[in-house]
C-alpha positions in Angstrom: -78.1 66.1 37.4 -79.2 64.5 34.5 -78.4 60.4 34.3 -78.4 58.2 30.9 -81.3 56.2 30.7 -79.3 52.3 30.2 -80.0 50.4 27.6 -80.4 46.4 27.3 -78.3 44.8 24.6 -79.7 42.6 22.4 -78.3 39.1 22.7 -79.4 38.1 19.0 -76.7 40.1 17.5 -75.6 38.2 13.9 -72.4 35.8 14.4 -69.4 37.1 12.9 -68.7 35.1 10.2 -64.6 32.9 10.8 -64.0 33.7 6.8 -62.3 37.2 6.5 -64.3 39.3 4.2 -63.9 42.8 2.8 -66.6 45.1 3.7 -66.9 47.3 1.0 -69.4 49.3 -0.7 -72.6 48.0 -2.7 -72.1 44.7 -1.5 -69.6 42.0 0.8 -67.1 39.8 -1.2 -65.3 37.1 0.8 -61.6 36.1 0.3 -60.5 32.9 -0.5 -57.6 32.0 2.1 -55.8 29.1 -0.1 -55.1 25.6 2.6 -51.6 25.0 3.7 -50.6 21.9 1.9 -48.9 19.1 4.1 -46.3 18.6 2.1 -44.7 21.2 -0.2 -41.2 21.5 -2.3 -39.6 22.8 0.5 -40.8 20.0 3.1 -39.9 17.0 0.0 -36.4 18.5 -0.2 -36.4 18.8 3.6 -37.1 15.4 3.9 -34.9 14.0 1.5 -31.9 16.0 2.9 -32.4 15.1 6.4 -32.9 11.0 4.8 -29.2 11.6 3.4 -27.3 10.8 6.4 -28.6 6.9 7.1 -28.4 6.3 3.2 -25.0 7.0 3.3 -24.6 5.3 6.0 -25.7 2.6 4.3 -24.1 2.7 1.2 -20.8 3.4 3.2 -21.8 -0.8 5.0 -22.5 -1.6 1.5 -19.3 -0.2 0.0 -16.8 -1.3 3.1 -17.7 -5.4 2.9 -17.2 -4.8 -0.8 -14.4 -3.4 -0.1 -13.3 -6.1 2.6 -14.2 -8.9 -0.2 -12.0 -7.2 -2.6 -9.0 -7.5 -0.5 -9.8 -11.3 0.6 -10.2 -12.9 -2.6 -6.7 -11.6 -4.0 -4.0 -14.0 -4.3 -0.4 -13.7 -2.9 0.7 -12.7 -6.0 -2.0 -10.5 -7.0 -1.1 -8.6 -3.2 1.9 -8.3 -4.4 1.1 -7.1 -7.8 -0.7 -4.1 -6.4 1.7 -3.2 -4.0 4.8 -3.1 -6.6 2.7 -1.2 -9.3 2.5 -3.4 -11.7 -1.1 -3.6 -11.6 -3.9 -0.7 -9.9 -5.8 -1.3 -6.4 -9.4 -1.7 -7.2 -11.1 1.5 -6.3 -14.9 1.0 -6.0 -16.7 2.8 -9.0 -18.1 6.2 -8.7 -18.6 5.4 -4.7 -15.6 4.3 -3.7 -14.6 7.0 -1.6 -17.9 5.8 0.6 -15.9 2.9 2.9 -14.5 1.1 -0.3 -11.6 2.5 -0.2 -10.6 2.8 3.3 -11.5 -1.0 3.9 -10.2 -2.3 1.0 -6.7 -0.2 2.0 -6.5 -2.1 5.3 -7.7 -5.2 4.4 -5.5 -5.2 1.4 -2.2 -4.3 4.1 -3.4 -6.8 6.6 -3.3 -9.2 3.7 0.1 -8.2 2.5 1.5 -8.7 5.5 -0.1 -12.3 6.0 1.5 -13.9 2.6 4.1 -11.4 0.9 5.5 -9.7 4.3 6.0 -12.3 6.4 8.0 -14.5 3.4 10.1 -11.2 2.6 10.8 -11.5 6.6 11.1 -15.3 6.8 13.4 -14.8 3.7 15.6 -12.4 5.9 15.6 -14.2 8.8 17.4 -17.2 7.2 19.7 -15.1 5.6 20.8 -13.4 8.6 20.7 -16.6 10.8 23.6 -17.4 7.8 25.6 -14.7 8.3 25.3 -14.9 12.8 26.7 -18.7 11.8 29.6 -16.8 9.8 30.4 -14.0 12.9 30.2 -16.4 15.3 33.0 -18.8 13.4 35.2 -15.7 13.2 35.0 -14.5 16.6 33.5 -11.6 16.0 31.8 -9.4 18.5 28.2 -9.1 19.1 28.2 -5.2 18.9 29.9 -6.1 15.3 27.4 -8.6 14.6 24.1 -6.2 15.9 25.8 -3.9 13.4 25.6 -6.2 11.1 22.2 -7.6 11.4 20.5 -4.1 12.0 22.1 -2.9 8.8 20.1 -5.2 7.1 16.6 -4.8 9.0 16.6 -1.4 8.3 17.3 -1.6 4.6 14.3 -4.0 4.3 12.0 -1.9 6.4 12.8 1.2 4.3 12.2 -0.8 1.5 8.5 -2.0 2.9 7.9 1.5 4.4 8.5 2.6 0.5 5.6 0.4 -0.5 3.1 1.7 2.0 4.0 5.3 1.3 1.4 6.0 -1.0 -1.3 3.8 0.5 -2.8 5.4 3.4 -5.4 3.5 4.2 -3.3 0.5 4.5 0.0 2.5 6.0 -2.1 2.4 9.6 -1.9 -1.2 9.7 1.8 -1.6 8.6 2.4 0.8 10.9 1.2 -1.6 13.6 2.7 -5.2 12.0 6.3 -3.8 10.6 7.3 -2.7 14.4 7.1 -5.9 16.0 7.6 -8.2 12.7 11.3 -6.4 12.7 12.1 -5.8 16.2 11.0 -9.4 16.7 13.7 -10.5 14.4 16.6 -8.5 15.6 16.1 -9.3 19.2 15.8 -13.6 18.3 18.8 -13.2 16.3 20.9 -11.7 19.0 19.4 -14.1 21.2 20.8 -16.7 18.6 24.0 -15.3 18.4 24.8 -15.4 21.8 23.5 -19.1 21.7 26.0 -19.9 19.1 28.6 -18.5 20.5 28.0 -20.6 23.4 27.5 -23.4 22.0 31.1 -23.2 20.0 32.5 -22.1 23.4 31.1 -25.7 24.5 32.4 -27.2 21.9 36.1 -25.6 22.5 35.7 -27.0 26.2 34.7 -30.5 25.5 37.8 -30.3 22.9 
């Protein structure tokens, strides 16, 4: 049998070049393969989408001690301006819906309740402490005279409840206060009913 006579290789064989290139005929032409820029449209827009999130966030700081600021600075009146309608809650420009709003909303409720709420309730209080004075000198009975008194809270916290109706921001935090500013008063002035009408049944004794 016949066997194939082997052959050495040559290790001189030309490097093949790391630029493609087109073999063709009369002649080799090498392509041009164009660098990948580091940054392109696509990557700036990438970039400036995924930087949205802290500049909001930022902004939305900004915006909610502006907001906060708004609130503090108005006077008694000016609190109670707003909330009536005589005159329209600030609203923050063109970003106000970035944490202006919201803070200024509770804020601006907190703040109601500080000057305008609690004289409306003081104002109440004194009013009914007038009328326990009047029960209690007729004899009347303290489920009469609760009656009587919770008549009157809860006309006066439909009436409040009215003003925060259209202010959500600040409805959370009347929603808080207005429980126990009202339930407060109905309980001391039972409690001072009940006083009185010791105090006249004292009075009867010592008689």
């Amino acid at each position: 049998m016949a066997t194939r006579k082997r052959v050495q290789s040559d290790p001189n064989l030309p490097v093949v070049p790391l630029t493609p290139s087109i073999q063709a005929q009369g002649g080799t032409f090498s392509t041009v393969v164009p660098d990948v820029p580091k940054t392109n449209s696509a990557l700036r827009i990438t970039n400036a989408i995924n930087a949205l999130p802290s500049l909001t966030g930022q902004l939305s700081n900004i915006n909610e001690k502006r907001g906060i600021k708004a609130a503090e600075q108005l006077t008694a009146q000016e609190l109670d301006d707003i909330m009536s309608g005589k005159v329209a809650a600030p609203d923050g420009g063109l970003t106000g819906g970035l944490g202006f709003r919201k803070a200024f909303g509770s804020t601006f409720g907190k703040r109601w309740w500080e000057t305008v709420g609690m004289k409306e309730y003081m104002e109440l209080e004194n009013e009914l402490d007038a009328d326990v004075t009047e029960m209690v000198r007729q004899g009347l009975d303290i489920d009469v005279a609760r009656a009587a008194i919770q008549q009157k809270i809860n006309a006066k916290r439909e009436q409040i409840e009215e003003y925060f109706a259209e202010r959500p921001f600040a409805k959370g935090i009347n929603n808080l206060i207005h429980p126990q500013v009202s339930d407060k008063l109905e309980v001391g002035l039972l409690k001072g009913y009940q006083k009185k009408v010791e105090e006249v049944q004292i009075g009867f004794k010592i008689e």
